[in-house]
VEXDREN-2710 file (C-alpha; in Angstrom, 1 decimal):
% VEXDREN-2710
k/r/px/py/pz
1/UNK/162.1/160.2/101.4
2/UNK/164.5/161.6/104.0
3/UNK/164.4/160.4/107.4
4/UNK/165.9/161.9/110.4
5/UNK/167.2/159.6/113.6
6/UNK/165.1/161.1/116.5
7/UNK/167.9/160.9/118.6
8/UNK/170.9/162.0/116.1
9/UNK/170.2/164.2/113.3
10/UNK/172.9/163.4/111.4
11/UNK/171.6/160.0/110.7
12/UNK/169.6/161.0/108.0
13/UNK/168.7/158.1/105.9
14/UNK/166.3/156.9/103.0
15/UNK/163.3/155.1/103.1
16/UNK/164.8/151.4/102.0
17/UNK/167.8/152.1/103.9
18/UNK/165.6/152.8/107.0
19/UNK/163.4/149.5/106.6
20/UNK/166.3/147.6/106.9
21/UNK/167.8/148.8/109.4
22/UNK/164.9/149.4/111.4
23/UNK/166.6/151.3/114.4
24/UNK/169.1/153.8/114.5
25/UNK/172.0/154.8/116.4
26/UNK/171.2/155.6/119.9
27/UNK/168.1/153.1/119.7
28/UNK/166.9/156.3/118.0
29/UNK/163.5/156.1/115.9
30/UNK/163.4/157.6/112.1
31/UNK/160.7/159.8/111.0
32/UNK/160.5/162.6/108.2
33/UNK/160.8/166.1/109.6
34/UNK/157.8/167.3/107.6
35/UNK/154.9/165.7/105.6
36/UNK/153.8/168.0/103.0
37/UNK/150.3/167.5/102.5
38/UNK/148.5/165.4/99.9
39/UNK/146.7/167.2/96.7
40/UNK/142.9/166.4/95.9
41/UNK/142.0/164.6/99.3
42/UNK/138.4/164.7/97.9
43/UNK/139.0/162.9/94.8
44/UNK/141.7/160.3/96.9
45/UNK/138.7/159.2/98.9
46/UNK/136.3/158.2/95.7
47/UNK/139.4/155.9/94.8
48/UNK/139.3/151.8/96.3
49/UNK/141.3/150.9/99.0
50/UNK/144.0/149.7/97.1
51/UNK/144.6/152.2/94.4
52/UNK/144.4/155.1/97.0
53/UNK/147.0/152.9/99.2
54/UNK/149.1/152.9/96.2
55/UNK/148.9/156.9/95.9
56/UNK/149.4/157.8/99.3
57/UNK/152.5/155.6/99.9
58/UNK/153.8/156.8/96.2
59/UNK/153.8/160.4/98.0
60/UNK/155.0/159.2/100.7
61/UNK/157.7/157.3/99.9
62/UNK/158.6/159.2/96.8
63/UNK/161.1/157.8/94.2
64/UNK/163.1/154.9/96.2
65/UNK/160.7/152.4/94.7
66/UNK/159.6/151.9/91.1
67/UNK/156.5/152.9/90.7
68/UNK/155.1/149.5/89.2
69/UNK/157.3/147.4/92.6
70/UNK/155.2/149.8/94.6
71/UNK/151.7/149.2/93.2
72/UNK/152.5/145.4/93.9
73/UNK/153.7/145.3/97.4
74/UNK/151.0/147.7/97.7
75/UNK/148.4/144.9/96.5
76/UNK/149.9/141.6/97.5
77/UNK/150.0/142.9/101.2
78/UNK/146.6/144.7/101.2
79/UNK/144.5/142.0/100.1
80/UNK/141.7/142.0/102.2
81/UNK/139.0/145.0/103.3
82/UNK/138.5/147.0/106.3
83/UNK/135.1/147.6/106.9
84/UNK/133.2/150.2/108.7
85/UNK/130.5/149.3/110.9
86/UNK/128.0/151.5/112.2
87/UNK/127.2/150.8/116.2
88/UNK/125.0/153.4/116.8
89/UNK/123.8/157.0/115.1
90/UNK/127.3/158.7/115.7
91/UNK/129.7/156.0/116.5
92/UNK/131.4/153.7/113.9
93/UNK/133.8/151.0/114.5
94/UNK/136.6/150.6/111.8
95/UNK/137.1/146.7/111.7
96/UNK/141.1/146.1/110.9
97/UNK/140.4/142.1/111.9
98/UNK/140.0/140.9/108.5
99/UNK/143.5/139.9/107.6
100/UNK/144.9/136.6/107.8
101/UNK/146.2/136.6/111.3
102/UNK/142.7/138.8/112.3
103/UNK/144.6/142.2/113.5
104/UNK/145.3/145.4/112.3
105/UNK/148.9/144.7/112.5
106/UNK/148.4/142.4/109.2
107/UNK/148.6/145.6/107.3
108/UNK/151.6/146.8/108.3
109/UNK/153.5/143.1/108.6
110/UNK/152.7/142.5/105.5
111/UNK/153.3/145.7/103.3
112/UNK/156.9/145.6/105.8
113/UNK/157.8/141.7/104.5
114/UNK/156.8/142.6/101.2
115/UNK/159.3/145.9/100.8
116/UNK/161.9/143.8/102.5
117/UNK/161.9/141.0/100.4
118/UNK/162.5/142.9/97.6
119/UNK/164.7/145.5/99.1
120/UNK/167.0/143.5/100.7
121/UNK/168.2/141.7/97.1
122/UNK/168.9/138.3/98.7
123/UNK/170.7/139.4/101.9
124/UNK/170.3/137.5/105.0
125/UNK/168.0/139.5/107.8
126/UNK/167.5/138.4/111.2
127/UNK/164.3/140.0/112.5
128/UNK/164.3/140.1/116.1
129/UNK/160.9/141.8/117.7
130/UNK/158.5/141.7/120.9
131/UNK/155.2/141.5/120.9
132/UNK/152.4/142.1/123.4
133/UNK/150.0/139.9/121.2
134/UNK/149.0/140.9/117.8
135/UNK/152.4/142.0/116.2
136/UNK/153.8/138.2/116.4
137/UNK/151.1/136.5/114.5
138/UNK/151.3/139.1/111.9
139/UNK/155.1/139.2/111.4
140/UNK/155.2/135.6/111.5
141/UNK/152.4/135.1/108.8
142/UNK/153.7/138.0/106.5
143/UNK/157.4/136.6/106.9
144/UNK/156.7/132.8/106.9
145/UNK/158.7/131.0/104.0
146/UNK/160.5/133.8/102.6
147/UNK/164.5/133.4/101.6
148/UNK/167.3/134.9/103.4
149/UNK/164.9/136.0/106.6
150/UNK/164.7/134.4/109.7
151/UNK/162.3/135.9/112.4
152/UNK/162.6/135.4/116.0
153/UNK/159.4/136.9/118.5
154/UNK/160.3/137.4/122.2
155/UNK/156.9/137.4/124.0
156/UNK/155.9/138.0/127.8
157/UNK/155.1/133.8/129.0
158/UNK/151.4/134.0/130.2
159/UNK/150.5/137.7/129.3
160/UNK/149.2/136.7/125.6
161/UNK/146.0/134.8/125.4
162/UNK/146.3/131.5/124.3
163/UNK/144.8/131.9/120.6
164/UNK/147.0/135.1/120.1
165/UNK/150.0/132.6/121.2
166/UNK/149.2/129.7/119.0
167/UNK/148.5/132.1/115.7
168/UNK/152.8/132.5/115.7
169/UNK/154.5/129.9/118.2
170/UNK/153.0/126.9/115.7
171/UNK/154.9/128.4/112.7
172/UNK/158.2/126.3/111.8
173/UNK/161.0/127.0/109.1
174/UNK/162.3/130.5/109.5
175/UNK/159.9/131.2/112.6
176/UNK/161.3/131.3/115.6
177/UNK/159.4/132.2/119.0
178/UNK/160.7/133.1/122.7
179/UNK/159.2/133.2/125.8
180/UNK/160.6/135.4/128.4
181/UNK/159.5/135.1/131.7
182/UNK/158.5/139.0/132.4
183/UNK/156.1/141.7/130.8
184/UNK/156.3/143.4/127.2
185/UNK/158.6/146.3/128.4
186/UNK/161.2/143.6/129.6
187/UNK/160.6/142.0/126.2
188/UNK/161.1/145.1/124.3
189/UNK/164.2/146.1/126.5
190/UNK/165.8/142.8/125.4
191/UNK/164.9/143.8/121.7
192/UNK/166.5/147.4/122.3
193/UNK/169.9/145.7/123.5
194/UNK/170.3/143.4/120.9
195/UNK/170.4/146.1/118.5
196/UNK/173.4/147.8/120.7
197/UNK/175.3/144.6/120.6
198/UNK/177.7/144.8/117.5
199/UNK/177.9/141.1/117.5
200/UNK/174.7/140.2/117.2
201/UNK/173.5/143.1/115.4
202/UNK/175.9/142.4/112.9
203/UNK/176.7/139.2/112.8
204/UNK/173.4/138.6/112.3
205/UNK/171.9/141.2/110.4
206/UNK/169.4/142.3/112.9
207/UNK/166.2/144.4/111.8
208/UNK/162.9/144.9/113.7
209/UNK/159.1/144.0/112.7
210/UNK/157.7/146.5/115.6
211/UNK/155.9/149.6/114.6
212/UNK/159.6/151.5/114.9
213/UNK/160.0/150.2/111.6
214/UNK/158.5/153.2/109.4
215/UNK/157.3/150.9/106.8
216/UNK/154.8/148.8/109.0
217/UNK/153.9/152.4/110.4
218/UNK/153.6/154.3/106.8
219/UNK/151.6/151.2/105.8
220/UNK/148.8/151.9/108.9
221/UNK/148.1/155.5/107.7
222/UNK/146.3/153.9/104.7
223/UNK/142.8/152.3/106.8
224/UNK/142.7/156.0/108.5
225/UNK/141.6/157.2/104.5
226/UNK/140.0/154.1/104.0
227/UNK/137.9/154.9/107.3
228/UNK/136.9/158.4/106.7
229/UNK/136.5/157.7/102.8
230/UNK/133.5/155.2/104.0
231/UNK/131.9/157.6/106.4
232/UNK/129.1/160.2/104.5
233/UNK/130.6/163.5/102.9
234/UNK/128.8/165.5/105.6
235/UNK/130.0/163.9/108.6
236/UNK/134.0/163.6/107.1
237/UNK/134.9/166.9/109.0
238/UNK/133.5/166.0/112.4
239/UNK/135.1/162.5/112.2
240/UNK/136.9/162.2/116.1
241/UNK/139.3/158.8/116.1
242/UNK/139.0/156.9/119.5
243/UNK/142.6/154.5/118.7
244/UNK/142.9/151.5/121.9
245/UNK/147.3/152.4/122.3
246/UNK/149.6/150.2/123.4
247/UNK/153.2/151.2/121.9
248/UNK/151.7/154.4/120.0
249/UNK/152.0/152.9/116.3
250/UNK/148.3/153.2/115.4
251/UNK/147.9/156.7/116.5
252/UNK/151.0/158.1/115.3
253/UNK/149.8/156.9/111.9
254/UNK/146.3/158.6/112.3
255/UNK/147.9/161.7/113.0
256/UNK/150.4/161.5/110.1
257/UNK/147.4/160.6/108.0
258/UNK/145.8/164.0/109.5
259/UNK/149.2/166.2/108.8
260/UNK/148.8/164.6/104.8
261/UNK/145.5/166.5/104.8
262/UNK/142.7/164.0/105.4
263/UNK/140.1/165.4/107.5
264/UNK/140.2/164.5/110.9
265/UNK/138.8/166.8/113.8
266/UNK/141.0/164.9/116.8
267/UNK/142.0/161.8/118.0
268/UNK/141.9/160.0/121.6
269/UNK/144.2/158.1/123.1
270/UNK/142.5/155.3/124.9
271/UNK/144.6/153.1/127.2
272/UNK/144.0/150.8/129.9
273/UNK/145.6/151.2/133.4
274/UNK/148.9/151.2/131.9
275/UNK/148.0/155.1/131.5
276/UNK/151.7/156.8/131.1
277/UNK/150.2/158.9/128.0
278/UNK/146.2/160.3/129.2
279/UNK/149.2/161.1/132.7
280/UNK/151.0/163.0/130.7
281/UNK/148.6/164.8/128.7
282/UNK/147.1/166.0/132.0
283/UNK/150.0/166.7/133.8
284/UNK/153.5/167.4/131.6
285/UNK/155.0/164.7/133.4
286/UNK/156.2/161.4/131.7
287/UNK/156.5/158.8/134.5
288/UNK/155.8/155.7/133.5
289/UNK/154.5/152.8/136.1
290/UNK/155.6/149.1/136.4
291/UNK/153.3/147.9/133.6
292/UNK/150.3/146.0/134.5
293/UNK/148.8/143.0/133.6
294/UNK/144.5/143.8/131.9
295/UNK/142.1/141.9/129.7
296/UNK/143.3/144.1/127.0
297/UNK/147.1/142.6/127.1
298/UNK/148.3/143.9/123.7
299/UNK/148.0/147.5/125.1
300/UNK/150.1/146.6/128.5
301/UNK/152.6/148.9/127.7
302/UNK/154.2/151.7/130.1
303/UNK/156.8/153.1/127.9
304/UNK/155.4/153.4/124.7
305/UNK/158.2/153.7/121.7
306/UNK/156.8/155.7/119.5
307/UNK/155.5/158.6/121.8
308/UNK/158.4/160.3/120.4
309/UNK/157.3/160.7/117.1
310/UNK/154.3/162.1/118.4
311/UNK/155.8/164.8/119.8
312/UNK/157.6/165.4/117.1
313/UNK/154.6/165.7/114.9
314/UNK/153.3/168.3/117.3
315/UNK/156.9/169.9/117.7
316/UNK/156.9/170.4/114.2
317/UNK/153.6/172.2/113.8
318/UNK/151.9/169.2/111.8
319/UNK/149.4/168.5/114.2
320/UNK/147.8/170.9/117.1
321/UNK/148.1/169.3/120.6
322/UNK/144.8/170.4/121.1
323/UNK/143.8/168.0/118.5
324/UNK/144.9/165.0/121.0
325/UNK/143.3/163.7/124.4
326/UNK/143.8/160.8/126.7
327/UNK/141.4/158.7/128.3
328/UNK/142.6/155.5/130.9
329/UNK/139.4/152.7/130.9
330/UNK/139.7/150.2/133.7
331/UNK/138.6/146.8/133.6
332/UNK/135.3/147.3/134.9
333/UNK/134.7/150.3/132.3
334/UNK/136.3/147.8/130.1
335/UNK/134.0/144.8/131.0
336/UNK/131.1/147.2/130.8
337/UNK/131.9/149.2/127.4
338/UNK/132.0/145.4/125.9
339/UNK/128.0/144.6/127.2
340/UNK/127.2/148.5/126.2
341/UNK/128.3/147.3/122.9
342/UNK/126.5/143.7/122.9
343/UNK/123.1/145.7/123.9
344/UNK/123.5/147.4/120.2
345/UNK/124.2/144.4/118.7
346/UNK/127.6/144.3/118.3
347/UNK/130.3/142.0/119.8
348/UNK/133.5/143.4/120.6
349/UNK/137.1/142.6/122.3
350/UNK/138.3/144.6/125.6
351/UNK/140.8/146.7/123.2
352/UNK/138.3/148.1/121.2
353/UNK/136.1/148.3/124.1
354/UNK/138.3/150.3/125.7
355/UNK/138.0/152.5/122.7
356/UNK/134.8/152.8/122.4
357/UNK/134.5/153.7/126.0
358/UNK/136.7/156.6/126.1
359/UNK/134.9/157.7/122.5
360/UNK/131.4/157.9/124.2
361/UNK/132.7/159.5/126.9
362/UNK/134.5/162.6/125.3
363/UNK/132.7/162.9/122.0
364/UNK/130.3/166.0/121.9
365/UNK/127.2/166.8/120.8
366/UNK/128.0/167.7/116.2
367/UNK/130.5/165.4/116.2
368/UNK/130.9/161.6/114.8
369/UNK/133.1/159.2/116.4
370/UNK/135.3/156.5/114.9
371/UNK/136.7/153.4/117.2
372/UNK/139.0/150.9/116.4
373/UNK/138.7/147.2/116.2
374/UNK/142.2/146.3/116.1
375/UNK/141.4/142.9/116.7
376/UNK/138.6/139.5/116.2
377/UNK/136.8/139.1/119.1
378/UNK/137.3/135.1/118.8
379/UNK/141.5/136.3/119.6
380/UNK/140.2/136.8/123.2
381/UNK/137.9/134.2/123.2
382/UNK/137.6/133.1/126.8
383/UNK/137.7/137.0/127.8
384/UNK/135.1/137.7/126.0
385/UNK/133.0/134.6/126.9
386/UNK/133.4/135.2/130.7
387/UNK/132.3/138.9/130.1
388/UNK/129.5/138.4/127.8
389/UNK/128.3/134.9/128.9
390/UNK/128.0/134.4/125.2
391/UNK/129.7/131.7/122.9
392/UNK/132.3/132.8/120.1
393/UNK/133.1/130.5/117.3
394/UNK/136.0/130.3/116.0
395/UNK/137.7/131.7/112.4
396/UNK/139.0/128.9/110.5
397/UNK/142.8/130.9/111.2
398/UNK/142.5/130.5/114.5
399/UNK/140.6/126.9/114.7
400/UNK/143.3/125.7/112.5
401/UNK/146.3/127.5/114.9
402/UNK/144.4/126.1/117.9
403/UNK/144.9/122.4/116.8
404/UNK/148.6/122.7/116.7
405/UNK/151.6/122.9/118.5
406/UNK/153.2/125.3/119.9
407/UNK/156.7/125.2/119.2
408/UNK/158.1/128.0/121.7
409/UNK/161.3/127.8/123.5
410/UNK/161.6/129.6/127.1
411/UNK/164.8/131.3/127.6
412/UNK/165.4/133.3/130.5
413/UNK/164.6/137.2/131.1
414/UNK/168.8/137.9/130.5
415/UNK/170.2/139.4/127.4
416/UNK/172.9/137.1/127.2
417/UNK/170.6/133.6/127.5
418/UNK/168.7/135.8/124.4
419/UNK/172.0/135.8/122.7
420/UNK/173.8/132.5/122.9
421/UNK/170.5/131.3/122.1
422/UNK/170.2/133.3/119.0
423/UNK/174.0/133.2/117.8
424/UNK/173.5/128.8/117.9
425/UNK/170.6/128.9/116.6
426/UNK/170.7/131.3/113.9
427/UNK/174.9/132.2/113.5
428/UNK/176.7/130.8/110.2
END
């Protein structure tokens, strides 16, 4: 697998090389110029989840990992389903919530810890990453216990509900978690510096668990074949994807899944009113906001990181940007997409919600939509309580989490409070 640097095309690297380095120079993402496309989608989509995981990684990935190391990362990381529910005649919900840390993000934490581990040959890995919710409960969980890696999660103090918190600041050992006293971008900024700081990017071995890392992001295009392989042969073709985005991950992988062949009609890009993208689309002008704080926190993002891979897709001729809308839900929309949903008998979070709101909205009349749930409802548990005046009960994970605790530090919004922190704490 050859992957180019974004930024600097002469940093072409391999796929194990770019897992562990995560970044490249210039802060610069990798991403393959060209996916060639997958033979025999039809017969892919009779396989089980795992299996057909195993094949489409295999082609995507190529040689750079024995077969047989594959097929295991492949099933010790994907160990659970994703399910399709059906909400109403033409509109399903892809559940990605039925991981360990209840988030889509479990699939590509885990398939990333798993390559790592047994790519990295006993070398000692510092992963530094931010999250906005979701991301630090997976990394923590997928990386908890294993040799030679120490994890540190930087994460906006107050903007992450309180479950979401608890499922990775209660981890000890080789966990470590940060507050910072500002919003995700801030958090991610921080991230971004650290890996242009030779002495703690070095010294330290620094690699990140965001969706830059093209593992955690090849991993995600698996539940898009998974979701269309459950929907009925006649309504494959008119599938439309609704994805909540936050930091552009989830649909980047949709439409990477779309370049590989599977058959998906279009995608939209739901956001809340941290709307840089549906802007964009609209206009041709990127001008991102200060980032605002919503119900649907893990999507408060104004400058998304992997937009550019997006464009590159679409530069590249691999996906139409015809194929690709925006929508902005606010939170009443959000607040009432959430009761739409109750009315049919099915509970939902604000993220999916948001989903599901800009999916009823733009899907037309022929066409079947599919929304994401990227998260368990209990995650937002008070949210969704107030909204729906209905109680949740809680997932053993998160009753268990909830009884614990936290073990955060708060260090200052100032890269080098971040750093002395991290050279005491983790330097030799």
């Amino acid at each position: 697998m050859n992957l180019v640097n974004l930024k600097d095309n002469d940093d072409q690297v391999g796929f194990a090389e770019a897992v562990k380095k995560g970044l490249g120079k210039h802060q610069g993402l990798y991403f393959q110029k060209e996916f060639a496309q997958l033979e025999d989608v039809d017969a892919l989509l009779e396989l089980p989840l795992v299996e057909r995981s195993q094949r489409v990684l295999s082609h995507l990935i190529g040689d750079e990992l024995p077969e047989g190391l594959l097929d295991e990362i492949v099933s010790t990381a994907f160990s659970f389903e994703a399910p399709l529910a059906k909400v109403s005649d033409d509109i399903y919900c892809l559940e990605l919530f039925h991981g360990p840390t209840l988030a889509f993000k479990d699939f590509g934490g885990r398939f990333m810890a798993q390559c790592l581990a047994n790519i990295s040959e006993g070398q000692k890995i510092t992963i530094l990453t931010a999250t906005s919710g979701d991301t630090g409960a997976a990394v923590a969980h997928a990386f908890y216990g294993i040799d030679n890696i120490q994890v540190v999660i930087l994460f906006p103090e107050g903007k992450v509900s309180p479950l979401q918190e608890k499922l990775f600041s209660t981890l000890d050992r080789n966990i470590h978690t940060v507050s910072i006293n500002a919003d995700f971008d801030a958090c991610q900024k921080l991230v971004k510096t650290a890996f242009d700081d030779p002495e703690v990017r070095d010294g330290l071995h620094l690699n990140s668990a965001n969706s830059i890392n093209i593992s955690r992001l090849l991993a995600q295009v698996c539940y898009y074949f998974e979701a269309v392989a459950q929907l009925p042969k006649d309504e494959r073709e008119k599938a439309v994807f609704a994805v909540p985005s936050g930091n552009f991950g989830n649909l980047t992988a949709g439409m990477i899944a779309k370049s590989l062949g599977l058959p998906i009609k279009r995608f939209i890009a739901a956001t809340n009113a941290n709307d840089t993208v549906p802007r964009y689309l609209q206009t041709g002008e990127w001008e991102p906001a200060p980032t605002v704080a919503t119900m649907s926190n893990a999507m408060d993002v104004s400058q998304p990181n992997n937009w550019p891979r997006i464009e590159a897709l679409v530069e590249n001729g691999q996906v139409d940007k015809e194929d690709l809308t925006g929508e902005m839900v606010d939170e009443e929309y959000t607040s009432l997409a959430m009761k739409k949903l109750q009315s049919l008998g099915y509970i939902s979070e604000p993220h999916a919600a948001v989903a599901y709101r800009a999916l009823s909205n733009q899907l037309e009349e022929g066409e079947v939509g599919v929304f994401l749930g990227t998260a368990h409802p209990a995650k937002f548990k008070e949210t969704v309580e107030t909204v729906l005046g209905q109680p949740l009960n809680l997932p053993k994970p998160l009753a268990d989490a909830s009884n614990k605790p936290s073990l955060a530090v708060s260090v200052e919004n100032d890269y080098e409070a971040l750093k002395a922190f991290m050279l005491e704490k983790l330097g030799s």
